[in-house]
Legacy VTK file of the C-alpha trace (Angstrom):
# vtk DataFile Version 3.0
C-alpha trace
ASCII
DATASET POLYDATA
POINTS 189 float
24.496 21.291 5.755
21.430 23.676 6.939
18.216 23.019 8.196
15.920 22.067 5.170
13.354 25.113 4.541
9.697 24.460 4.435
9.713 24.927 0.718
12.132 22.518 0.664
10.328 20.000 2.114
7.809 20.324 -0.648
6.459 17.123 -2.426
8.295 18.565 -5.656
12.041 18.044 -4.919
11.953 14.961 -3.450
15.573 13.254 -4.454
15.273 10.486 -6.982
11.754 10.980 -7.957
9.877 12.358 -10.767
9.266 15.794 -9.934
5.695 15.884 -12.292
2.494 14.508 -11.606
2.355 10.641 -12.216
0.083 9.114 -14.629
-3.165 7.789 -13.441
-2.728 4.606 -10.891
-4.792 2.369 -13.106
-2.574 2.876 -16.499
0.514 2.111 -14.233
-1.068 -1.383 -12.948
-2.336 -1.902 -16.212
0.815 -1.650 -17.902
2.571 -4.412 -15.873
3.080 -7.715 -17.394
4.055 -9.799 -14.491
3.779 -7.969 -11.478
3.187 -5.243 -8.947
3.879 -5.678 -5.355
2.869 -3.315 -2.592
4.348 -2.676 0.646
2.063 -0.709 3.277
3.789 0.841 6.774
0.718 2.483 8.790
-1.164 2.032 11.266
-4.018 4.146 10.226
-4.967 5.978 6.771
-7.808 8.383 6.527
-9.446 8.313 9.616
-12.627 9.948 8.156
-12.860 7.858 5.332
-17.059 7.276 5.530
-16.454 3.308 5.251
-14.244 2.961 7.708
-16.697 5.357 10.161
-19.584 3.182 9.042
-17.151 -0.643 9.998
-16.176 1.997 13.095
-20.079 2.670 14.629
-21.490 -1.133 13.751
-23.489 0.482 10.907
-23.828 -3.094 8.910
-26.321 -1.654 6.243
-23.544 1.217 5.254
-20.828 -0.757 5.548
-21.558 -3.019 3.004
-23.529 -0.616 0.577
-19.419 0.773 0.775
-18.347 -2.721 0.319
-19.688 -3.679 -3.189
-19.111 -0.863 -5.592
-15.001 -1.146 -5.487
-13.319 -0.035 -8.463
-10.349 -1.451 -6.903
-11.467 -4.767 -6.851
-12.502 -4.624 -11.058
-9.308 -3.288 -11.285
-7.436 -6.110 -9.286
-9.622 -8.909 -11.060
-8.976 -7.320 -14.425
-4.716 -7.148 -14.186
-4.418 -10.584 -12.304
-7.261 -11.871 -15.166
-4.125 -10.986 -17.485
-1.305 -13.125 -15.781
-0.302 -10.182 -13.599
0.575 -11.205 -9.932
-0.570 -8.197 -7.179
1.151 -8.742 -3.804
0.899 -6.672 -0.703
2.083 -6.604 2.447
0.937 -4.633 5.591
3.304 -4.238 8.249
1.721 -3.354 11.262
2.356 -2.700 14.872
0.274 -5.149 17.862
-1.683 -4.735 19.188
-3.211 -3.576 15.916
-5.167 0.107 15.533
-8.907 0.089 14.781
-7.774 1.199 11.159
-6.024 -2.062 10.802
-8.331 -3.882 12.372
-10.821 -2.492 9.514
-8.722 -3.553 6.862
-8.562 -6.840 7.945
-12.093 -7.186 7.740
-11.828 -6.028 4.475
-9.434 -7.356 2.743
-11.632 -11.353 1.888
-12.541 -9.086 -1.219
-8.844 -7.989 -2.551
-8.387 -11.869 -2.108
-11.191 -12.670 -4.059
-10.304 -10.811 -6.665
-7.139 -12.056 -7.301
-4.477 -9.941 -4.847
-2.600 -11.974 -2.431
-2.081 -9.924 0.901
-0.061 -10.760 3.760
0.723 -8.719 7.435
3.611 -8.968 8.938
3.803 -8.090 12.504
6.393 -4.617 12.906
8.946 -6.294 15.797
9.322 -9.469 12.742
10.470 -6.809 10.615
13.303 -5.981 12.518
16.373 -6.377 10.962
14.984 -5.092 7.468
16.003 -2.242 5.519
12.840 -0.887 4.261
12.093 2.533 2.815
10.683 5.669 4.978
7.178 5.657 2.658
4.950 3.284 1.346
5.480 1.929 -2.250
4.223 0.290 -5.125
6.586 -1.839 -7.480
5.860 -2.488 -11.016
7.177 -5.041 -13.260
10.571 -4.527 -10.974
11.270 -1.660 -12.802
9.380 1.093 -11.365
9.007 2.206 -7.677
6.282 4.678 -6.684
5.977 6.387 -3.513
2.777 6.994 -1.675
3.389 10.310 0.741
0.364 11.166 3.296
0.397 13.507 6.199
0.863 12.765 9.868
-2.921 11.968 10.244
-2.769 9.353 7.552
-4.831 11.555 4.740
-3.306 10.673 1.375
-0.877 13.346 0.082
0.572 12.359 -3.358
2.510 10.039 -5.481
5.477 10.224 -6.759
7.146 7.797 -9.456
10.927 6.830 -9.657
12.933 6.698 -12.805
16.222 5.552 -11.017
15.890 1.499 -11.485
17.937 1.442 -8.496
15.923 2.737 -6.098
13.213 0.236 -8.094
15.621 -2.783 -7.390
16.263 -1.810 -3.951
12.322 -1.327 -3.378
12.147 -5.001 -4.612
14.123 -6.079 -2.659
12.838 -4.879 0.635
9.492 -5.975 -0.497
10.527 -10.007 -0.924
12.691 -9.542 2.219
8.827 -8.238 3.882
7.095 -11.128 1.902
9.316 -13.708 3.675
8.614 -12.975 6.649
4.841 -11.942 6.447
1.885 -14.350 7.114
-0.665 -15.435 4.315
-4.074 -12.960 5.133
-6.270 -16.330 5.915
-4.289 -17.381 8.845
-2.843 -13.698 10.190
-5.080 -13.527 13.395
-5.156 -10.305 15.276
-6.094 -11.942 18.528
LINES 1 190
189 0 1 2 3 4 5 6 7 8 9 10 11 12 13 14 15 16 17 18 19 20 21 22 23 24 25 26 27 28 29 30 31 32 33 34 35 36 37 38 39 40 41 42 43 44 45 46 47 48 49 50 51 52 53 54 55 56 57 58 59 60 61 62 63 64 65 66 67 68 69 70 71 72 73 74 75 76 77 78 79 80 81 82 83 84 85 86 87 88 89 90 91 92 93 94 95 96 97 98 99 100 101 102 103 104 105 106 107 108 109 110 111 112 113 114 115 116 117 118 119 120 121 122 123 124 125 126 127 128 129 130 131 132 133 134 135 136 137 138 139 140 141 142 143 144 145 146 147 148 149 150 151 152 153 154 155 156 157 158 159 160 161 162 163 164 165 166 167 168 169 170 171 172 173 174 175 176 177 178 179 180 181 182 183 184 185 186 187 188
């Protein structure tokens, strides 16, 4: 087999993904009826995202201007509001990046509104089998891939239709979830 081509490489012919556009994130969650589970891999995400500069530099007042208007969070408090249980996990490496460290001081609010988020150290998940990209899992059924560049910047989405690449998704994520610790007693010290 030859060296993949750049234009092979593109975001398009990905095997066992949808090769259109998905539909908006927020008719996917809201379409679940008993869960959606969420397995993150990074270290860092967009770097020059202006919240994360703001938690970055001290800036207090900016910080928390970015804090309050989250459509996340109204999203998260309306699906769990419904019976629908969010999970996530963060896997991250230690000592943990300023990114991390950021979304840790974040993340009291995705617990308030009804997610439940855990972190599990990356030498506990040794052992694991866990896909190359981070995913979301709906209903069990449905796997989507979140692709971003080297950097962290988000790239795309991508949707599976193959229920077994859904299952085995699923399975990685409970095999995470076992091993991850609860977001109220994950210290990073």
């Amino acid at each position: 087999m030859g060296p993949t081509s750049e234009a092979d490489r593109g975001l398009g012919r990905i095997p066992g993904v949808a090769e259109e556009p998905d539909p908006p994130f927020g008719t996917l969650l809201r379409a679940c009826s008993s869960s959606a589970v969420h397995l993150e891999m990074r270290d860092s995400y967009d770097g020059g995202d202006p919240w994360f500069q703001a938690w970055l530099v001290g800036d207090q007042e900016e910080f928390r201007r970015r804090l309050a208007p989250r459509p996340w969070l109204d999203l998260i408090a309306e699906v769990t509001g419904h019976g629908v249980e969010v999970r996530r996990v963060r896997i991250v490496s230690e000592p943990v990046t300023d990114y991390i460290r950021f979304e840790h001081a974040t993340t009291a609010s995705n617990v308030a509104a009804g997610e439940q988020v855990r972190w599990l150290p990356r030498h506990l998940a040794t052992g694991l089998l866990l896909p190359a990209n981070d995913f979301w899992v709906f209903d069990g059924q449905h796997a989507q891939f979140n692709y971003f560049s080297g950097r962290g910047e988000f790239l795309d989405t991508r949707l599976s239709p193959d229920a077994v690449i859904a299952a085995q998704c699923a399975t990685a994520f409970e095999a995470a979830w076992e091993r991850s610790v609860p977001h109220q007693e994950y210290d990073m010290t």
